[in-house]
FIKE-778728 format. One record per residue (C-alpha): x negated, y negated, z. Coordinates in steps of 0.25 Angstrom, whole numbers, plus 5000, padded with zeros to 4 digits. Layout:
REM FIKE-778728
XYZ
...
REM end
This chain:
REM FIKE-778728
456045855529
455845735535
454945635526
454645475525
454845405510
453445375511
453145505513
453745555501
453045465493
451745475498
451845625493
452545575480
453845645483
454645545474
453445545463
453845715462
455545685462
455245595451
454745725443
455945805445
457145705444
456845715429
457145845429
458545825433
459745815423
460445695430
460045575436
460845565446
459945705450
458545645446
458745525455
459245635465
457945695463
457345575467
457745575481
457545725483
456945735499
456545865507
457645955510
457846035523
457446185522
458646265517
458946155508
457646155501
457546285502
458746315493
458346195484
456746265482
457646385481
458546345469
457546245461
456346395461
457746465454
457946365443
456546355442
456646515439
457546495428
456546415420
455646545421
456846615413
457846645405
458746625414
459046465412
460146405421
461246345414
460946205419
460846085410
461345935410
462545905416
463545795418
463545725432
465045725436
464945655450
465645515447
466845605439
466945685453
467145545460
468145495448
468945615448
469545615462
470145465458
471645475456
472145475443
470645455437
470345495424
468945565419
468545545405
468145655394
466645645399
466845665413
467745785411
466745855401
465645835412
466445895423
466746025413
465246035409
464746045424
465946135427
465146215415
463946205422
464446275435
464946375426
463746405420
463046415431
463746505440
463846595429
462346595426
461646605442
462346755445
461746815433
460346775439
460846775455
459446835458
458746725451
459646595454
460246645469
460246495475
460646425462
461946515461
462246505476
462446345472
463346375458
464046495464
464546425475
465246335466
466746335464
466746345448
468246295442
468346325427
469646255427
468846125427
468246175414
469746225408
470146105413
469346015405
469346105393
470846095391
470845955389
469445925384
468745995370
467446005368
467145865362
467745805376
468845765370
470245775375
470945895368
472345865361
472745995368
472545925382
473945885381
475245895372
475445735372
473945735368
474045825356
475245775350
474645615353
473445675344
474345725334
475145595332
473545525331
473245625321
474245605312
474445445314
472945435309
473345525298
474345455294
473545305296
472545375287
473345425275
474245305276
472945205274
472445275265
473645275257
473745095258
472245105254
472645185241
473745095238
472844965240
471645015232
472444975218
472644845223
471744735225
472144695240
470944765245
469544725247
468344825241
468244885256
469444915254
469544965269
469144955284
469144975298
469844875308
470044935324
469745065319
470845055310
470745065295
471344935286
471344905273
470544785268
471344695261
470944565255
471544465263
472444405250
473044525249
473444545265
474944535264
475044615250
474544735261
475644775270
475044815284
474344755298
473144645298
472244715306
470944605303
470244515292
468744525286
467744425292
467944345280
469444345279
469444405267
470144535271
471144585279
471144715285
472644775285
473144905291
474344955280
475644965284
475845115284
474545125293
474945035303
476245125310
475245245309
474045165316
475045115328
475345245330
474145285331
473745195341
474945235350
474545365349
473045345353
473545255364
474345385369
473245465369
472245405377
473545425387
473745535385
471945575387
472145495397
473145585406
472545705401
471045665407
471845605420
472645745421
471245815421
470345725429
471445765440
471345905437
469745905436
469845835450
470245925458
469046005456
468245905459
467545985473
466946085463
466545975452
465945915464
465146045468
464646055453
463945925451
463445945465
462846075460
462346025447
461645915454
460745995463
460646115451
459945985444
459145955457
458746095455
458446085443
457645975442
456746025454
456546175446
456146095432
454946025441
454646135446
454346195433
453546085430
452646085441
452546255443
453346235456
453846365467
454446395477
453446435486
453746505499
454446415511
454146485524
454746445537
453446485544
452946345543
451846385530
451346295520
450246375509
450346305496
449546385487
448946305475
449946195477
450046065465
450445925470
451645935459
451545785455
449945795451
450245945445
451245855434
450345735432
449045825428
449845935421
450245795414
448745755411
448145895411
447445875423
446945995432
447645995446
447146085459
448046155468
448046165483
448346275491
448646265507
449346315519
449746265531
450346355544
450746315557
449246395561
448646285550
449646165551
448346055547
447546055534
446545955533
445945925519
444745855518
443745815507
443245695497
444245605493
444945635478
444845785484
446345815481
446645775497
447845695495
448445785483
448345905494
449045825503
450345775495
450145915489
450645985502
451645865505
452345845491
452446005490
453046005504
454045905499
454245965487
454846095493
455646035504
456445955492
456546085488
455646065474
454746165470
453346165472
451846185462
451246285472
450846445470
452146525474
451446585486
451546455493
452346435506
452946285512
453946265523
454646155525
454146015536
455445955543
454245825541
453145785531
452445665534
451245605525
450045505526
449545505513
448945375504
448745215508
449945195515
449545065519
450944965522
450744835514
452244785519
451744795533
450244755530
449744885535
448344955533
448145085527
447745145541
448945065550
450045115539
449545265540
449245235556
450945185555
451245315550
450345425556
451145365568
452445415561
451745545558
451245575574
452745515577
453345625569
452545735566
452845885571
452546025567
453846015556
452845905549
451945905537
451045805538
450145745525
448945645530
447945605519
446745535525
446845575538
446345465548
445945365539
445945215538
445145185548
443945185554
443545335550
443045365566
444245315572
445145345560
444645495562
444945505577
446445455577
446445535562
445945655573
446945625584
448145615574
447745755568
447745825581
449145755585
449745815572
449145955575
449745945589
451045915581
450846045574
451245955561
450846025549
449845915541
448945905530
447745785532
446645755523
445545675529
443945635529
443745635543
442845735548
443345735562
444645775557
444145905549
443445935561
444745915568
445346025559
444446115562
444646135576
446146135577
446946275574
447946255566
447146145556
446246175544
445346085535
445446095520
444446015510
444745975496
443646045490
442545965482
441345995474
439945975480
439245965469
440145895456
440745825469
442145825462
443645875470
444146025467
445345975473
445346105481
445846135494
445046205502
445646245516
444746285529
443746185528
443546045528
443145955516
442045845514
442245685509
441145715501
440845575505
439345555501
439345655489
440545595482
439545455486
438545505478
439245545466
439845405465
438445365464
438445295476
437045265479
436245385487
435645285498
436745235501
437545375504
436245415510
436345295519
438045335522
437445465526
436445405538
437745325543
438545455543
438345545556
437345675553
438545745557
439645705548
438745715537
438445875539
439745895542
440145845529
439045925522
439546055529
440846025524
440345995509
439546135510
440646225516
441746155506
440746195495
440446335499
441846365502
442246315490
441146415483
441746535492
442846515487
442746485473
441946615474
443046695480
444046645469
443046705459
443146855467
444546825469
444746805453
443746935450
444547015460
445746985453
445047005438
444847155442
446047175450
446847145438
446047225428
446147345438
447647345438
447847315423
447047445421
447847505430
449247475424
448447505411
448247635414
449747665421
450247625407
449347715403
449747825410
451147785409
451147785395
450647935393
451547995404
452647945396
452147975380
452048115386
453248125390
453848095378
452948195372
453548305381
454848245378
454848245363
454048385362
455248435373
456248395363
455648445351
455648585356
456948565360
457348545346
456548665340
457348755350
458648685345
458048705331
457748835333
459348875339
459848815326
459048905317
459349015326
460948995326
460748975309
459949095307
461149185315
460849165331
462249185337
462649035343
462749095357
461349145359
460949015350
461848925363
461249015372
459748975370
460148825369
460848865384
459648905388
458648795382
459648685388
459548765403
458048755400
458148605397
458948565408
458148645418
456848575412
457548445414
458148465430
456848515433
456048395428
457248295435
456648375447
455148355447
455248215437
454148165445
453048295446
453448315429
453048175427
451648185433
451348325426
451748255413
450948145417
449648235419
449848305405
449948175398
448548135404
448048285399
448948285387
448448145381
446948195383
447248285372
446948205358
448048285349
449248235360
449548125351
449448205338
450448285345
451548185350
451348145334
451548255326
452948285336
453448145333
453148165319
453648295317
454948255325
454948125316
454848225305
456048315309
456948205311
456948145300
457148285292
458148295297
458848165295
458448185282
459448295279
460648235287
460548075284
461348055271
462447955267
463647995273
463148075285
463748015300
462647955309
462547875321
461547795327
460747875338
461447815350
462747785346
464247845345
464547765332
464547845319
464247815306
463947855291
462647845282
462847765272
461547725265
460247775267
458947695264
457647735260
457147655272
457847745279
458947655283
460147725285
461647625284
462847685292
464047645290
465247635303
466247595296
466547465301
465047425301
463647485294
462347485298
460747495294
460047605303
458747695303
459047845300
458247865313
459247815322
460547885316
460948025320
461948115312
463348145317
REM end
């Protein structure tokens, strides 16, 4: 998209970066924000694309692994320099973004249906874990340099180890020796370049064998190092001095390493910075309810109860009530004209439309309903404000003269146009006519355009052509107060004289304004007025049928739903009636073949008759696989009889009850310390242990025991 500077600040584009940038993690990314400008299509597409599927994740449970990170860029530069060496930090950042990839790229396929444009980016990134092992071999948690990173390193360490080791007992042993004698003063001690040293009164210096290493302000003591410290100490120091050496070409070895994958290291910060960007963009969004709303390519703009998001923070800030607009414009209705008094909410509309238009071409989410549709305008040019040119001493109406010439120089059907005013800042008669002229050039242009405007010619203008509609910021005729409502398909009043009156401007004199005015003006205007306020009736009307309509519709299909449940609910408690009752029977028949084989009843004939039931059962069960459907609706017309019936319930009862009753007679006789049991459901045995009077039962499995209801457990 192609727009002036001016432009952009006349709709208060930078005002709206400046919301997001804080958003960002680095700075380097918030001043990137800053300079944010309208992409071409596809990019912004991808961009609206990306920021609604991090703005999803806030929604969930599903949080991206994304968090503060580390710029590495001047480390990417440093590292290609021959025989340059990276310090600790820089080698612990490189590690952690490395982590970061790594993170992501496993976390995006797990939700591939939920982030698909986020993962495109990450998975298409060449992840090297040896960076990570790289680092890890010679760094430990703490960033610092492991001993293991080398053999020299260890044993320099080793050598340091014991030197101060030896400095410490060897010091301590002088200290001792000393502390009989009167040679030292009552500090006894201290510390000189990070060294300790006795402190010896200064008479006593040469009776104490060992190196001067500094006197007391007042001369009065010296500081000594003893003898047997001093070859430990040197030691020491040569083996510090090796070292950092040694570190040194351990870092140097590894910054080379770690260099050559320097193309991918480059490809992660890249894509951390616009995951950031991203980021930003999705976290405003949630502050201002942003969407992404439809984008067409059939050249359609409806914004359904759109919010200028800059004024949607500020009176969320103070609490403030702030109105909506909803609008469309098509190629069959290319030219909206809002009219109406002044403080109307005409202006707001206007940068409404552009700063939303700009919004989604910079590929930033916008506070509109979800049905809403934008396409995109290769231009968007504004005439909004005082743009009066004090540098080059211009009026008012020659600076916006200076740049309407650039609109009608530039303008095409690829072009938004925004003019507030319309035709003002001059004589009104003269002003209208060229403000005329100008509209009916733009329509030719088939340029897309919003204008607001007081001059009657130009409403009436409207009306005549096509593919142009007036709108009104509606206004209340008798409070005389905004509604800051836009009203399309009719035009809108100044409410010149009214808003006169109720400023208490004196009544002769608006009576005299009205006799200057042509009779003709004046009824038009009232006509205006009277229609504004009718529709606005009709329609506040239809909004209350609409609201009723939807009252009752919404009761008519709760009940509904309430009485599927319903019927839903019985279907399926007589089934399990039919099922428990099945089943009962079934164990009176078994019941009755073990009586039967006890009493005498050869086994044949007793396997015989379970033959038969089981050829019955499986029968009874083919046939209702068959006919699932038909069974299901017979059952369902006997629970609506069955359930009419008062001692149903009674029934299913007293079963339960006497089911309930036979179970538990009968674990009565088998449960009994000792006996083998397993949890119903599982393959592992186990033995009762110890029963409760709760009726808590504790199996023991040998290795393990546990608490359990005697419910659950069956016998073995």
């Amino acid at each position: 998209m192609h727009i002036q500077k001016e432009d952009l600040n006349e709709l208060e584009f930078p005002e709206l970066l400046a919301e997001i940038s804080p958003f960002a993690f680095s700075k380097k990314i918030a001043d990137k924000i800053a300079t944010i400008r309208p992409f071409k299509l596809e990019e912004a597409e991808l961009s609206l694309k990306k920021v609604a599927e991090y703005l999803s994740s806030f929604e969930s449970d599903n949080a991206i692994p994304f968090n503060e990170y580390e710029d590495i860029e001047a480390e990417l530069k440093l590292m290609l320099i021959d025989n340059f060496r990276l310090d600790n930090a820089a080698f612990l950042k490189i590690k952690s973004l490395t982590e970061q990839i790594a993170r992501l790229q496993k976390f995006y396929p797990v939700y591939d249906d939920l982030f698909l444009h986020l993962n495109n980016d990450v998975k298409d990134l060449e992840y090297r874990k040896e960076i990570i092992d790289k680092i890890d071999k010679v760094f430990n948690r703490f960033g610092e340099v492991k001993s293991e990173a080398s053999p020299l390193l260890k044993t320099l360490r080793s050598e340091i180890s014991q030197a101060k080791k030896a400095i410490q007992e060897n010091f301590n042993r002088a200290l001792t020796a000393l502390s009989s004698t009167d040679f030292l003063d009552d500090i006894r001690e201290s510390i000189v370049d990070d060294q300790r040293v006795l402190a010896v009164k200064s008479g006593y210096k040469k009776r104490v064998a060992g190196r001067v290493l500094g006197l007391s302000k007042t001369g009065s003591i010296t500081y000594i190092q003893p003898e047997s410290v001093v070859k430990h100490q040197f030691k020491l120091r040569e083996n510090i001095e090796e070292e950092k050496k040694e570190v040194d070409k351990i870092l140097r070895k590894l910054t080379f390493e770690i260099s050559e994958f320097q193309p991918q290291l480059f490809d992660y910060q890249k894509y951390i910075f616009d995951l950031d960007v991203t980021r930003a963009k999705a976290k405003f969004a949630e502050k201002i309810d942003g969407v992404l709303p439809k984008i067409n390519h059939h050249r359609t703009m409806r914004l359904v109860n759109a919010f200028h998001p800059l004024l949607l923070i500020r009176n969320k800030e103070e609490q403030k009530k702030i109105y909506p607009q909803t609008l469309t414009l098509t190629e069959q209705n290319r030219v909206l004209c809002i009219s109406g008094p002044n403080a109307g909410g005409k202006s707001i509309t206007l940068k409404t439309v552009g700063l939303l238009q700009l919004m989604i071409q910079s590929g930033i989410l916008v506070p509109v309903h979800p049905k809403s549709e934008m396409f995109f305008f290769e231009k968007l040019m504004t005439d909004i404000g005082d743009n009066q040119s004090i540098e080059n001493h211009l009026s008012t109406y020659s600076s916006r003269l200076k740049k309407m010439s650039k609109i009608i120089r530039e303008a095409n059907s690829k072009t938004l146009l925004l003019i507030d005013e319309f035709g003002t800042g001059s004589d009104p008669e003269l002003g209208g006519a060229l403000a005329e002229s100008f509209l009916e050039f733009f329509y030719e242009k088939k340029s897309f355009s919003i204008i607001t405007t007081h001059y009657t010619n130009i409403k009436l203008v409207i009306e005549q052509l096509p593919h142009a509609t007036n709108a009104a910021m509606l206004f209340d005729e008798n409070s005389l107060e905004p509604l800051y409502k836009l009203e399309v398909g009719q035009a809108g009043s100044s409410f010149t004289f009214e808003v006169a009156e109720k400023n208490k401007i004196p009544k002769f004199i608006i009576e005299s304004a009205k006799k200057k005015v042509e009779h003709d003006i004046i009824n038009l205007d009232k006509t205006i007025v009277k229609l504004q306020q009718e529709k606005f009736e009709v329609e506040k009307l239809k909004t209350d049928l609409t609201e009723k309509r939807d009252s009752t519709q919404n009761k008519k299909e709760n009940l509904e739903k309430l009485n599927d449940q319903l019927e839903q609910k019985l279907f399926n408690f007589q089934k399990l009636y039919e099922d428990e009752h099945r089943k009962l029977q079934f164990g009176n028949k078994i019941e009755a073949f073990i009586d039967s084989y006890v009493k005498g009843k050869s086994r044949k004939l007793v396997v015989a008759d379970f033959v038969k039931i089981l050829e019955q059962e499986k029968f009874r069960k083919l046939g209702s696989d068959k006919d699932e459907t038909k069974r299901l609706q017979v059952v369902k017309r006997k629970i609506t009889q069955q359930l009419k019936k008062v001692d149903v319930q009674e029934k299913i009862v007293e079963t339960n009850e006497k089911l309930e009753d036979k179970r538990q007679k009968e674990r009565a006789v088998w449960m009994k310390v000792g006996q083998r049991v397993r949890i119903k459901g599982s393959a592992s045995v186990g033995t009762i242990d110890k029963i409760d009077k709760n009726g808590k039962v504790s199996v023991n499995y040998g290795t393990f025991k546990t608490q359990i209801s005697g419910d659950e457990l069956e016998r073995i």
